[in-house]
Structures are given as structure tokens and as C-alpha cells.
C-alpha positions as CSV (number, residue, x, y, z in Angstrom):
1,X,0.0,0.0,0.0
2,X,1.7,3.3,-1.4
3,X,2.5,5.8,2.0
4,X,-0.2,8.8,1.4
5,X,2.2,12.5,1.1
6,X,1.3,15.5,2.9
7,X,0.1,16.8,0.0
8,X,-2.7,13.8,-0.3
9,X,-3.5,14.1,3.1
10,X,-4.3,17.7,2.9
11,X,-6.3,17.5,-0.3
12,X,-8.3,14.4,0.9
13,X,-8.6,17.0,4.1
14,X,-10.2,19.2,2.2
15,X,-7.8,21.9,2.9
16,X,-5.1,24.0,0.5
17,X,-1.9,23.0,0.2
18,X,0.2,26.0,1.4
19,X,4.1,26.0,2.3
20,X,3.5,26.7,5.7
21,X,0.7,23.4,6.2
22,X,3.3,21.5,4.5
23,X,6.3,22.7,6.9
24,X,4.6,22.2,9.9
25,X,3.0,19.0,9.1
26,X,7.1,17.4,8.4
27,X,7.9,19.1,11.4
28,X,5.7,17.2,13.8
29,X,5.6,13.9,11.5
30,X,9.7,13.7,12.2
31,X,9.2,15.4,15.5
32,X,5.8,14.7,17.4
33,X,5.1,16.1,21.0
34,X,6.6,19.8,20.2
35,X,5.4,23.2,20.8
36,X,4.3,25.8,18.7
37,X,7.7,27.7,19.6
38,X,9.9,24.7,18.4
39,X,7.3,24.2,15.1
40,X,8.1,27.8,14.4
41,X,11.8,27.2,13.9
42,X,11.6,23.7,12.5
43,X,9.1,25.5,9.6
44,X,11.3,28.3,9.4
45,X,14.4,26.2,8.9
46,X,12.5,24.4,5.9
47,X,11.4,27.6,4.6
48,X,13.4,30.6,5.2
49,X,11.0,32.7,6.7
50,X,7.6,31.8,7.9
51,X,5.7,34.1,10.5
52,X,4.6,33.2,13.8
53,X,0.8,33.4,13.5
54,X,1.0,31.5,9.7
55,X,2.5,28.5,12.3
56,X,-0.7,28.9,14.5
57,X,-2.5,29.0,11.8
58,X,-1.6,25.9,10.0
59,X,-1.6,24.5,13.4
60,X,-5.7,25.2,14.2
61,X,-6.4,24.2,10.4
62,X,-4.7,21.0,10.5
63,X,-5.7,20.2,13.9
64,X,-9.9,20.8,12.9
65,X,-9.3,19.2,10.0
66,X,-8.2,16.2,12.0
67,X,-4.8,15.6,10.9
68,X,-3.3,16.7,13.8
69,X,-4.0,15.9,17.4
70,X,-3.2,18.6,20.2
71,X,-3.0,17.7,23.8
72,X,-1.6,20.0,26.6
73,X,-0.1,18.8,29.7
74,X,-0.7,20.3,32.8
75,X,1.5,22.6,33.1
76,X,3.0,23.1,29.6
77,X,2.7,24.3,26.3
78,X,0.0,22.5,24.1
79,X,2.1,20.2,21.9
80,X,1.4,18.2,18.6
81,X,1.2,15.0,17.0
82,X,0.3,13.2,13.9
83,X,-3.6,12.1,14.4
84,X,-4.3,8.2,13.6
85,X,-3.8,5.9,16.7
86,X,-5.5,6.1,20.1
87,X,-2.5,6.2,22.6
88,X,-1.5,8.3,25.8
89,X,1.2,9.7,27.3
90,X,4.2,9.4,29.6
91,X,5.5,12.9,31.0
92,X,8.6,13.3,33.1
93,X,7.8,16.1,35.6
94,X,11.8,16.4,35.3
95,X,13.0,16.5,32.0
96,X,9.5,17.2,30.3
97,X,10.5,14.1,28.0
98,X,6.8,12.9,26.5
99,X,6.3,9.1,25.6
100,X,3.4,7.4,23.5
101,X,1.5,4.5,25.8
102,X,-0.7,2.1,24.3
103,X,-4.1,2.0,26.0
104,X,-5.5,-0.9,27.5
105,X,-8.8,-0.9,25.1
106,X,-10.5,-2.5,27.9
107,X,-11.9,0.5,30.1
108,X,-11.2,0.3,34.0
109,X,-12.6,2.0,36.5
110,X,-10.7,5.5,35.7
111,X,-11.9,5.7,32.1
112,X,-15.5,5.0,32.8
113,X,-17.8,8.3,32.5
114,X,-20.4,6.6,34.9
115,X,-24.0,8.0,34.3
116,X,-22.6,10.4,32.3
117,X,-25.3,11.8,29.5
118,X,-22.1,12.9,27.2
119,X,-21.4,11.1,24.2
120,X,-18.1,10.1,24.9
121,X,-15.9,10.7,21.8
122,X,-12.1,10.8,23.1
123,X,-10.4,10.1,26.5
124,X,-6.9,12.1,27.3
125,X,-4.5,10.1,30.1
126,X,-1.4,11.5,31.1
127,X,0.8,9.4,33.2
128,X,3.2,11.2,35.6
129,X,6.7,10.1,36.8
130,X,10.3,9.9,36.3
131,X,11.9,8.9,32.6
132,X,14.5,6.4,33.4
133,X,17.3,8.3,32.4
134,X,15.5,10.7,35.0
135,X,15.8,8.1,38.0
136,X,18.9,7.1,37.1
137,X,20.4,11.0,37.8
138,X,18.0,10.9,41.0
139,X,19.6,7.7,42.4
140,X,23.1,9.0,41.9
């Protein structure tokens, strides 16, 4: 099966191709879990020059149009991914290094909305701690 281009994945979007959708969508596919600060200079490397609110946005218009995903840990900058696969995170409350989890499909207690009269569309889990390289310094 033939690997879709940014370019296919914006049209079938719906959306314009434009420099600045394509820069920041390589930037986060090489690069996920960055800022819109580190974006910025990863576009602008690519391009030459590329403004600040042309990053933001291609950021918003790829994100509704679903091919990114944005999440924002508590605490930090929103960051960026590639959308596609339902996954979590690992933070390090250190370093700040983010990790993709795999999520146990079968809910427990913690992703169960009860009662709740939402349609439930998406869940978010964070998972706190210490990276290893991160408990290795602390045990020193």
C-alpha cells in the first residue's frame, strides 16, 4: 500500500496546500510532542522565513481538520502530533520528556464516565513520573 504525502493528506482534508501546512505538518511527523515555539523554527528552517501566527494557523487548520491531534499537559505548552492511533502519554515532571502508551482498550474504572449523559468521543491520560534516564540521575 503506497504511503499517502502531505500533500494527499491535505487535499483528501479538504484543505489548501500551502508552504506553511506543508512545513509544519514534516515538522511534527519527524518530530511529534513539540510546541508551537519549536514548530516555528523547525518550519522556518525548511522555509526561510515563515511568520509566527502563519505557524498557529496551519496549526488550528490541521488540527480541525483532523490531521493533527493537540493535547496540553498540565502545566505546559500545548504540543502536537500526527492524528491516527489512540495512545497516551508518559511525561517526566523532570526533563519534560513525552512518551506514547498504548491504551489498555478494555476500560477500568478511571476511564469509565459513569452515568454520564455525554457522548463520549475521546479520553486524554497523562501518566506522571520519572523517565529512566531521570531516576537514574536521582539515584546518583
Amino acid at each position: 500500500m503506497p504511503v499517502e504525502t502531505d500533500v494527499e493528506r491535505l487535499r483528501a482534508a479538504g484543505l489548501r496546500v500551502t508552504q506553511p501546512r506543508l512545513a509544519v505538518l514534516a515538522a511534527v511527523r519527524d518530530r511529534p510532542h513539540l510546541d508551537a515555539d519549536t514548530i516555528t523554527r523547525l518550519a522556518r528552517v525548511r522555509l526561510g522565513r515563515i511568520s509566527v501566527q502563519a505557524v498557529y494557523d496551519a496549526l488550528h487548520a490541521l488540527t480541525a481538520a483532523g490531521l493533527l491531534r493537540r493535547f496540553a499537559p498540565a502545566g505546559g505548552p500545548a504540543r502536537y502530533e500526527l492524528a491516527g492511533d489512540d495512545h497516551d502519554h508518559l511525561v517526566c515532571r523532570e526533563c519534560g520528556a513525552i512518551v506514547d502508551t498504548r491504551r489498555n482498550r478494555a476500560p477500568g474504572p478511571c476511564l469509565d464516565p459513569g452515568g454520564a449523559t455525554f457522548a463520549v468521543e475521546s479520553t486524554e491520560v497523562t501518566y506522571w513520573g520519572r523517565c529512566p534516564t531521570c531516576q537514574q540521575q536521582h539515584h546518583r
